[in-house]
MIROMAR-226281 format. One line per field, with one value per residue (C-alpha): residue number from 0; residue in three letters; x, y, z. Coordinates in Angstrom, 2 decimals, decimal comma, padded with zeros to 5 digits, always signed. Layout:
residues N
k	c(NUM ...)
r	c(ALA ...)
c1	c(X ...)
c2	c(Y ...)
c3	c(Z ...)
This chain:
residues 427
k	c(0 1 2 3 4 5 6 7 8 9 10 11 12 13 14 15 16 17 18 19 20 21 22 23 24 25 26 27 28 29 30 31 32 33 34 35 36 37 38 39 40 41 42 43 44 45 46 47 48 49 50 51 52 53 54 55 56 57 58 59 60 61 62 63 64 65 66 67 68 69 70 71 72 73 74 75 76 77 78 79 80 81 82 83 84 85 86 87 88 89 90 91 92 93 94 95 96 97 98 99 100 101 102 103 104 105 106 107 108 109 110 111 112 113 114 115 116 117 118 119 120 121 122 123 124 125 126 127 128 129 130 131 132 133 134 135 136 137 138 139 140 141 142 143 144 145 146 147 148 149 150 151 152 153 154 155 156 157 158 159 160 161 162 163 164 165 166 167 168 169 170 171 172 173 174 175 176 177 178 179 180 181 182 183 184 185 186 187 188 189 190 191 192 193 194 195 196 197 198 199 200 201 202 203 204 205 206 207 208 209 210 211 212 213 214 215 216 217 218 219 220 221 222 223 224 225 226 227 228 229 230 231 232 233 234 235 236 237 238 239 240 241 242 243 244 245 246 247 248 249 250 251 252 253 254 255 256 257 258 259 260 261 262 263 264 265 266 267 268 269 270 271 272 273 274 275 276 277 278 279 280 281 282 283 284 285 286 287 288 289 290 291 292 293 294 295 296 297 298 299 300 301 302 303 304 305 306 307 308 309 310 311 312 313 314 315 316 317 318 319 320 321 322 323 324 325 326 327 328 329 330 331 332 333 334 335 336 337 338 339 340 341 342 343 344 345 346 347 348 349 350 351 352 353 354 355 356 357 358 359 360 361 362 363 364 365 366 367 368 369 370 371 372 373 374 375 376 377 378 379 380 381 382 383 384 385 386 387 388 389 390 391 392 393 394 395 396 397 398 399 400 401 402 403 404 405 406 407 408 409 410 411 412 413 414 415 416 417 418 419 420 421 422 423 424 425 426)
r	c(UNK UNK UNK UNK UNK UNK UNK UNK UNK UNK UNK UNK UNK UNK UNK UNK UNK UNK UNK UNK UNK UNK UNK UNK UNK UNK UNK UNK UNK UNK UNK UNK UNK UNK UNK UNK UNK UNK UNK UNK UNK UNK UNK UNK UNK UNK UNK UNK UNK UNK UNK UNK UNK UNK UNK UNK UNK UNK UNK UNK UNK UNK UNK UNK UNK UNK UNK UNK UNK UNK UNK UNK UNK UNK UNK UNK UNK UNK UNK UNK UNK UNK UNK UNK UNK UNK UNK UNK UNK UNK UNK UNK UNK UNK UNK UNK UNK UNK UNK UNK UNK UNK UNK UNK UNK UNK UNK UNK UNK UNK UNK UNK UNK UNK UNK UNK UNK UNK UNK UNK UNK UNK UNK UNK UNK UNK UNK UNK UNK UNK UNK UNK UNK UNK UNK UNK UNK UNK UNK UNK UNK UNK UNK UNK UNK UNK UNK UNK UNK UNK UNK UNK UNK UNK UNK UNK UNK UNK UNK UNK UNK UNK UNK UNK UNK UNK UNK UNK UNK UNK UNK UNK UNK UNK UNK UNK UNK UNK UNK UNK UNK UNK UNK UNK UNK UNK UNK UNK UNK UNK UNK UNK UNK UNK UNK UNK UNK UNK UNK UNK UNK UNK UNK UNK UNK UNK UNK UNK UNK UNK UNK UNK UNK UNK UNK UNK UNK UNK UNK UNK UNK UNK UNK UNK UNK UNK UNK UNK UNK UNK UNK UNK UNK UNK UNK UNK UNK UNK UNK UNK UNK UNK UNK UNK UNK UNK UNK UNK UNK UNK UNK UNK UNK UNK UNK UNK UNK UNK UNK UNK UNK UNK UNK UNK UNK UNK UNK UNK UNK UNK UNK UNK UNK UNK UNK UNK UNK UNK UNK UNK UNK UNK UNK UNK UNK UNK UNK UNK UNK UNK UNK UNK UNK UNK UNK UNK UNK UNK UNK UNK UNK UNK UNK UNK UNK UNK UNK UNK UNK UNK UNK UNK UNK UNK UNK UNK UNK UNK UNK UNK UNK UNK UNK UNK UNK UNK UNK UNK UNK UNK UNK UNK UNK UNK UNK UNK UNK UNK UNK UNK UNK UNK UNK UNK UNK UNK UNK UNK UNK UNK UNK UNK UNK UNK UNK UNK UNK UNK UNK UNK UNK UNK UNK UNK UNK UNK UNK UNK UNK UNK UNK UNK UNK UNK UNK UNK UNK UNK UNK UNK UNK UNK UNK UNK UNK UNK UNK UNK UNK UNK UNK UNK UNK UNK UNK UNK UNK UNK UNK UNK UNK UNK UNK UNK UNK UNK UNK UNK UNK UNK UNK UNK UNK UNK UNK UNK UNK UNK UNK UNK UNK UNK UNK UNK UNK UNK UNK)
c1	c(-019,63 -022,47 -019,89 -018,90 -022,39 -022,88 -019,89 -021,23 -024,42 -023,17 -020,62 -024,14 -025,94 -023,54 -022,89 -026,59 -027,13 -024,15 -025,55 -028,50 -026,38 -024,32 -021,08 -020,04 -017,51 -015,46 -011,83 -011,83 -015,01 -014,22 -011,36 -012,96 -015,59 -012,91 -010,83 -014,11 -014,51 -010,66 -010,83 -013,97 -012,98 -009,78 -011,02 -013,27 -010,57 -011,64 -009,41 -007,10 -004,07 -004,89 -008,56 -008,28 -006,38 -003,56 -003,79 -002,40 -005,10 -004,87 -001,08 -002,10 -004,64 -002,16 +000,27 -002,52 -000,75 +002,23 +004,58 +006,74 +010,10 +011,57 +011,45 +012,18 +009,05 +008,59 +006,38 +006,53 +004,85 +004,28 +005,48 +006,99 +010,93 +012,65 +015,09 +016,17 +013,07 +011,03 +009,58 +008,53 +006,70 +009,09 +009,05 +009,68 +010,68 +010,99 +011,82 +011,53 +012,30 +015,17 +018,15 +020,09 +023,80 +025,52 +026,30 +030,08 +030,13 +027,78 +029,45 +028,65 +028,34 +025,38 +023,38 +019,79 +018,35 +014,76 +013,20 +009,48 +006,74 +003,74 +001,32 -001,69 -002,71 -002,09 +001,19 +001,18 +001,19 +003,77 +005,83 +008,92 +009,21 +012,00 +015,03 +015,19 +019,28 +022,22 +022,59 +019,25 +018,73 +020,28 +023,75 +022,63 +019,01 +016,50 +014,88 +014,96 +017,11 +017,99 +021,41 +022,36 +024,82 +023,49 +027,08 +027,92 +025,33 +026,53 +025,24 +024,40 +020,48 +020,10 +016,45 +015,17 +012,15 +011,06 +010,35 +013,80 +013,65 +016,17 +015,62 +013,31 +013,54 +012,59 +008,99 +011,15 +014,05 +011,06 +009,32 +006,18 +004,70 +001,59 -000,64 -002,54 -003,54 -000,65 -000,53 +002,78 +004,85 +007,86 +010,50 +013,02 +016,28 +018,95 +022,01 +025,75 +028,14 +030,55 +028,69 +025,85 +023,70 +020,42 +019,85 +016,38 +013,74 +010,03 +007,28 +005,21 +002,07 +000,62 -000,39 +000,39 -001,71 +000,95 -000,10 +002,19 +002,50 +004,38 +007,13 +004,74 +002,20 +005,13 +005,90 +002,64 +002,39 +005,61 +003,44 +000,58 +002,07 +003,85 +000,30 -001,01 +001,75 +000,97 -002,35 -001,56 +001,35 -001,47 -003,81 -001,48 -000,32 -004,10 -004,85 -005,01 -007,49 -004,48 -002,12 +001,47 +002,95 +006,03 +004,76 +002,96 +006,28 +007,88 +005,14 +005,44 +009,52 +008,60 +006,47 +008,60 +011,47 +009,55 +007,28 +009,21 +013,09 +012,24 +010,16 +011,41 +013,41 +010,42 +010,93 +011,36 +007,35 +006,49 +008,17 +006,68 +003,44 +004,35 +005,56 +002,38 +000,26 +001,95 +001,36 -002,37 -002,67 -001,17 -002,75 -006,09 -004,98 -004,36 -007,44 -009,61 -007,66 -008,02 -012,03 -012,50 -012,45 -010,76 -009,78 -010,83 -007,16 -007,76 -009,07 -005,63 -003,68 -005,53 -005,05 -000,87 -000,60 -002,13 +000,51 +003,08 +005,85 +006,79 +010,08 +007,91 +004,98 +007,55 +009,51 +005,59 +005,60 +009,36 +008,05 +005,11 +007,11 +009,53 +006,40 +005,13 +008,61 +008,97 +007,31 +008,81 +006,54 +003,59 +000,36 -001,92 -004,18 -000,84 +000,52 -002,81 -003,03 +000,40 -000,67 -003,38 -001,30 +001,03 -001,63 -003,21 -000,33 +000,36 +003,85 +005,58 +004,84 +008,12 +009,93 +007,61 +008,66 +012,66 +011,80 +009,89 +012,59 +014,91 +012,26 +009,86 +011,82 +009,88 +009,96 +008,51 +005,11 +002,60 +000,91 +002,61 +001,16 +002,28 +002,39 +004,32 +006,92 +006,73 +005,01 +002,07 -000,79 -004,42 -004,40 -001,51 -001,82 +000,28 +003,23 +003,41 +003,72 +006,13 +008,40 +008,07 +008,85 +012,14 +012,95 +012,78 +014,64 +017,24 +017,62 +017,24 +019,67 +022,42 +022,38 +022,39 +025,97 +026,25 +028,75 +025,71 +024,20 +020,78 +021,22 +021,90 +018,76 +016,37 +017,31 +017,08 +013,58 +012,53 +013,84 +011,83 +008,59 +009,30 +009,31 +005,65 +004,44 +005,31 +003,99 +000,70 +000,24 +002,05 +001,81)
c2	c(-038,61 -038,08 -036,29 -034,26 -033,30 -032,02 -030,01 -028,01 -027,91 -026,40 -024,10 -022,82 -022,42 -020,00 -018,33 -017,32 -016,53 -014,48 -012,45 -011,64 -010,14 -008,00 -009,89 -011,21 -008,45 -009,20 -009,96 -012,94 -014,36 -014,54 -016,09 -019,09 -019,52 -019,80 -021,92 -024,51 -024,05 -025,18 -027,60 -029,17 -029,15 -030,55 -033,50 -034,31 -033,97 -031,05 -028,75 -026,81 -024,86 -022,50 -022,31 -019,91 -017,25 -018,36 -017,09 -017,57 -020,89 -022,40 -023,13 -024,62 -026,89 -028,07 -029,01 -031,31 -033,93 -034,91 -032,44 -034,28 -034,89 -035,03 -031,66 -028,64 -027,35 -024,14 -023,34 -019,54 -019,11 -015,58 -016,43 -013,91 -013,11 -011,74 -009,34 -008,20 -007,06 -006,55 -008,96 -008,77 -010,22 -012,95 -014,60 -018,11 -020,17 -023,82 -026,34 -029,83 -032,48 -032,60 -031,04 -031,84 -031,12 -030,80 -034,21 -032,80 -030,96 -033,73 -032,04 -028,48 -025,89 -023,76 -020,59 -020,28 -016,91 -015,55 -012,72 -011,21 -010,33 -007,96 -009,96 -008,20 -007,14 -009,86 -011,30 -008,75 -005,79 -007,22 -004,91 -006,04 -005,85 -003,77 -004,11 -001,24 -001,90 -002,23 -005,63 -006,58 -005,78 -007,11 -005,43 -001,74 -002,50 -001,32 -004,78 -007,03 -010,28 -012,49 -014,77 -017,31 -020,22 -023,58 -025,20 -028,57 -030,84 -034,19 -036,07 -036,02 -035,87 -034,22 -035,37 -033,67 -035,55 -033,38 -029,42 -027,73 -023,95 -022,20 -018,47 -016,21 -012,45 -010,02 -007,61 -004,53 -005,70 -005,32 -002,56 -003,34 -001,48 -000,30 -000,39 -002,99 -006,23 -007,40 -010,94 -012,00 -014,58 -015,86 -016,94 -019,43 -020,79 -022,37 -021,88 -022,86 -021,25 -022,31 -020,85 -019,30 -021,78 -022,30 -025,99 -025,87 -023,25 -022,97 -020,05 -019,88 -017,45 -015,71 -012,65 -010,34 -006,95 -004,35 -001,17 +001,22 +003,38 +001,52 +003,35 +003,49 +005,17 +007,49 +008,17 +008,68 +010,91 +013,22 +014,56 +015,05 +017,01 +018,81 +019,74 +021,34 +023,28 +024,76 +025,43 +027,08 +029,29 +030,80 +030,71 +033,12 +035,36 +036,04 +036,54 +040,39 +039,25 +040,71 +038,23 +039,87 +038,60 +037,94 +035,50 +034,25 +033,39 +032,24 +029,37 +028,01 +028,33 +026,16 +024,00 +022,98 +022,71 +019,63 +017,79 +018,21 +017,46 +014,56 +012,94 +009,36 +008,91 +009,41 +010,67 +013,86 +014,08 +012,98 +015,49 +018,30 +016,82 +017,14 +020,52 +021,54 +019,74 +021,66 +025,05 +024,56 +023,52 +026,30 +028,96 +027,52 +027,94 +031,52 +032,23 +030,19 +033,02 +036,18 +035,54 +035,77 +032,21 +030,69 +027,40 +025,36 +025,87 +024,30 +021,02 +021,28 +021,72 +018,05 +016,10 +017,38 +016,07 +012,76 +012,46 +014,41 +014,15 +017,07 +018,33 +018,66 +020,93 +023,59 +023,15 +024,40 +027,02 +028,36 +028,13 +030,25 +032,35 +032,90 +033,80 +036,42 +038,38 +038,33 +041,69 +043,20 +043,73 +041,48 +042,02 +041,70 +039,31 +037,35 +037,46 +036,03 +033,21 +032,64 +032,39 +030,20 +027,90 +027,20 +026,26 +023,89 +022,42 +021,82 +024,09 +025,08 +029,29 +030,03 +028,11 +030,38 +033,64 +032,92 +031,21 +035,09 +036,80 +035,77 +035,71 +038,68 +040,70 +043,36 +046,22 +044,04 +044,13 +046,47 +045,93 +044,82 +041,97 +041,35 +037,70 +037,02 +040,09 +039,31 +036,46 +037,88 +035,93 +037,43 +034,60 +035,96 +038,43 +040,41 +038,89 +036,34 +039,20 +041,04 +037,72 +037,38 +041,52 +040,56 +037,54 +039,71 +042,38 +040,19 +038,80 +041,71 +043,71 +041,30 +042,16 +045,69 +045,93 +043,36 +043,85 +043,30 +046,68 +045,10 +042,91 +046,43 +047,97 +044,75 +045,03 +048,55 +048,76 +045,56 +047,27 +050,25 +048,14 +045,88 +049,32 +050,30 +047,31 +047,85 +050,81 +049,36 +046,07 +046,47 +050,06)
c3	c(-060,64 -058,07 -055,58 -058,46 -059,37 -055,66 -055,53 -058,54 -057,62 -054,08 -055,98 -057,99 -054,98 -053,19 -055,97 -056,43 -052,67 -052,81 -056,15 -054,34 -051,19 -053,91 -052,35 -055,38 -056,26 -053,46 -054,39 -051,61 -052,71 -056,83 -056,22 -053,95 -056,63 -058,94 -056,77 -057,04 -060,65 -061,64 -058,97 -060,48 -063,65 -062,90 -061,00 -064,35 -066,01 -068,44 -067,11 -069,85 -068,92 -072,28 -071,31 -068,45 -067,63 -065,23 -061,52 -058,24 -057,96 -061,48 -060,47 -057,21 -059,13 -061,32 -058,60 -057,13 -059,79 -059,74 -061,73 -064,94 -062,69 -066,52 -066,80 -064,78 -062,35 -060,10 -057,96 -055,92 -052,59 -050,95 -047,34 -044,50 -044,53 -040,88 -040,93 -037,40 -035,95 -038,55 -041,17 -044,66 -047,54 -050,09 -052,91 -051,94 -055,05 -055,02 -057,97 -058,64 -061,54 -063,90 -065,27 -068,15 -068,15 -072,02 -073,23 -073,86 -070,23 -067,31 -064,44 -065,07 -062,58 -062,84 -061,84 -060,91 -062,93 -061,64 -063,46 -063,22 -065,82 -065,01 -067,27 -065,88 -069,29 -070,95 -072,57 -075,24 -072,94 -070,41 -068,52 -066,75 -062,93 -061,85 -059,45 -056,57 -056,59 -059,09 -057,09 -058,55 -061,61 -065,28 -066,96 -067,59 -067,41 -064,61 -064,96 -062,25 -061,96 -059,50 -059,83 -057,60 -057,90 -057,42 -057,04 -059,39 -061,07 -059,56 -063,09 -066,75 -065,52 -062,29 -061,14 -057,78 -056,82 -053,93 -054,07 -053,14 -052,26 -054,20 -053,60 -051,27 -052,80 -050,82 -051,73 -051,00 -053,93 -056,43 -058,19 -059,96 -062,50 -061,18 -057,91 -057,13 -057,62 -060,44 -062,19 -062,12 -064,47 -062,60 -064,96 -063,74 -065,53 -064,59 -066,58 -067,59 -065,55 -068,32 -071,59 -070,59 -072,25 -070,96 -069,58 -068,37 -067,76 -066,16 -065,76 -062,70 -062,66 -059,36 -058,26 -055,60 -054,79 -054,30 -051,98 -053,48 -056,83 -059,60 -061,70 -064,44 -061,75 -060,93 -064,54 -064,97 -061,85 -062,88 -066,53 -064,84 -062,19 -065,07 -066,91 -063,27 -062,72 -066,16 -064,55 -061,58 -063,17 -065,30 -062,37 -060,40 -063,65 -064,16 -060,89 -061,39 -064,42 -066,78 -068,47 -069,38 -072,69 -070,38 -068,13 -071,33 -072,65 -069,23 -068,93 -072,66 -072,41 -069,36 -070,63 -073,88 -071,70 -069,64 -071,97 -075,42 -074,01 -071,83 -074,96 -075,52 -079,04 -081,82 -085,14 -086,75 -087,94 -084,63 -082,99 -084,80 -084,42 -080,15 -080,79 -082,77 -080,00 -077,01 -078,65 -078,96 -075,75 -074,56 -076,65 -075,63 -072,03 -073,04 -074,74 -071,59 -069,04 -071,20 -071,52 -067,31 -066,98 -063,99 -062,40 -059,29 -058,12 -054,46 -056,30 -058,73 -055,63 -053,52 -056,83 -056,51 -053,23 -053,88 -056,78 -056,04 -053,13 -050,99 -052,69 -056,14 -054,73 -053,59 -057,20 -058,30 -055,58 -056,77 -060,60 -059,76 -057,60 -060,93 -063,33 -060,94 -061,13 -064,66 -065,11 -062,15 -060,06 -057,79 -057,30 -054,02 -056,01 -057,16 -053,47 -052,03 -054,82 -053,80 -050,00 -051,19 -053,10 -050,53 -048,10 -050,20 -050,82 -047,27 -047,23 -044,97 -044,51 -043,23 -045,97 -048,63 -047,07 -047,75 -051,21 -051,57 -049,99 -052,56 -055,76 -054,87 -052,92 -050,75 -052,92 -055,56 -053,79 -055,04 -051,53 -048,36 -047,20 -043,21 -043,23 -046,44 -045,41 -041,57 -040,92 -038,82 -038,73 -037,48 -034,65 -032,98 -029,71 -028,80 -027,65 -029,76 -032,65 -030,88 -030,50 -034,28 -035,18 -032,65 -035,09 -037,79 -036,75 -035,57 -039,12 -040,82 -038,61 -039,18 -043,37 -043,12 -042,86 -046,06 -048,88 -051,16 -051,81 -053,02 -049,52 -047,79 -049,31 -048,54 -045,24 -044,15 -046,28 -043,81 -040,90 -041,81 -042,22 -038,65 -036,63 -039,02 -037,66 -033,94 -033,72 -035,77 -034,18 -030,41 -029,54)
């Protein structure tokens, strides 16, 4: 017990020293002190399964005895997978012991089922890890599962006294529920080909610290987005400090159209209580934009691209687009929100102007504004503005002969505005 005593009393050491350098919250670190801990208590034979939460180490202690060959045993190791020339994290799963064919049925063929458990939270709060393909994933579900046959069980016990691998599946086949470090619970059974029936089964617990957004992140993700979109609709409708009832009621049609339709099945009284919930929220927004008050919009718009993928900020660019023209008319203080919007949201200019061209058409504008209509900038000399007039003109000359009379009169009002500008900006 003297070798034992040392190893704590080194363990207790380290772990003091370490306090005082404030290195003690490192990932790497916690888990080597808990490494010693289980492996202490394991060789003093104190250590309980249900005593500690199981980890990617307590499952490595255990296997320091002998597994019970008389039952089924897993073990899952995160190794490297090649596929042409690039390689990839696995799943390698292994198994080892004994399985028991029906007493009516010894020679049975079977199938080797894997699925996955995010038990980060605990058993009670498990969420299922998901299957990025139809090929992966169980009957209608989005829930992953791996099948594989594991041909005939040669006898009425089938004992395998040394670890077999059995499966490797591949990182990129999974989709976990959230970022991060994620405690996983690998469940393994191996089943009747025949029947279905279950002949033997074993769990496995690990982790594995995933670098990308879950689907519950993305869920997540897609509401929030939702709620600042609200925001910078109103932003850009009150940018002339004057809300129309209009755009009023082309925001909340909006708004019940995303967060009341795509509620999961809930009852009747919960659905009013949603319903009364939205409105609130949305006459407060009201109220908050009547009084003067306005929003950090550039912060809205960094927070949007940290959650938000390209195609969805220029869905919020079109939506704002559509609330400006619902009273007819824009506003220079709309238009340069709008500018504003777009920058901070890292879009593309040019791909603005035609989603303007075909929501705020010219005539729309209160104020002409050179860069949204022709896409002059105050950085360009000029030749570089006279190459862009001739792009316009080129474009603009081709619709004036349109059977579209609305086309017709867009483009001879642009034409009329790229020879203002020549004679403005290139003499």
């Amino acid at each position: 017990m003297s070798l034992l005593q040392d190893l704590i009393l080194i363990v207790m050491l380290v772990t003091v020293a370490m306090s005082f350098l404030d290195l003690r919250k490192s990932i790497k670190f916690r888990d080597l002190v808990s490494h010693f801990k289980y492996l202490i208590l394991f060789l003093c034979g104190e250590y309980h399964e249900e005593r500690f939460p199981k980890n990617g180490y307590n499952q490595d202690i255990k296997s320091l005895a002998p597994p019970d060959i008389g039952i089924l045993n897993c073990r899952v190791e995160l190794t490297k997978q090649k596929q042409g020339n690039s390689v990839s994290d696995a799943f390698t799963i292994s198994i080892r012991g004994s399985i028991h064919s029906p007493a009516d049925s010894p020679e049975t063929d079977v199938t080797l089922r894997v699925s996955i458990m995010d038990v980060t939270h605990g058993l009670q709060r498990a969420e299922p890890v998901q299957g990025r393909s139809k090929q992966w994933q169980m009957g209608n579900s989005s829930v992953f599962c791996y099948d594989a046959s594991l041909g005939r069980l040669p006898d009425r016990i089938t004992t395998l006294p040394e670890w077999v691998e059995v499966a490797r599946l591949n990182i990129d086949w999974l989709n976990f529920p959230r970022k991060g470090r994620r405690n996983l619970q690998f469940l393994v059974s191996v089943l009747s080909q025949q029947n279905g029936r279950e002949l033997a089964c074993t769990k496995f617990n690990s982790f594995y610290i995933n670098p990308t957004p879950g689907y519950m992140d993305v869920k997540e993700n897609i509401q929030r987005t939702k709620k600042l979109t609200i925001a910078l609709a109103f932003a850009v409708s009150a940018a002339d400090r004057r809300l129309y009832n209009c755009e009023i009621e082309t925001i909340k049609s909006w708004a019940r159209e995303n967060f009341l339709k795509t509620q999961d099945a809930i009852s009747e009284t919960q659905d009013d209580r949603v319903c009364r919930k939205l409105e609130k929220a949305l006459d407060r927004t009201v109220a908050f934009f009547r009084a003067g008050n306005q929003l950090n919009t550039y912060a809205i718009c960094k927070k949007i691209i940290e959650i938000a993928p390209s195609a969805a900020r220029y869905d919020i660019l079109a939506f704002c687009l559509s609330v400006a023209k619902t009273k007819g008319f824009v506003t220079f203080e709309e238009l340069t929100v709008l500018k504003d919007l777009a920058r901070w949201l890292e879009a593309d200019m040019n791909r603005l102007r035609d989603m303007m061209e075909k929501t705020l058409p010219v005539d729309m504008h209160q104020v002409r504004d050179v860069e949204i209509t022709l896409g002059l900038t105050k950085d360009m000399n000029k030749e570089k503005t006279r190459r862009q007039l001739n792009k316009e003109y080129s474009k603009w000359n081709s619709r004036v002969t349109s059977s579209n009379p609305l086309i017709r009169a867009q483009a001879e009002q642009m034409l009329r505005l790229i020879a203002e500008a020549r004679c403005r900006y290139i003499g």
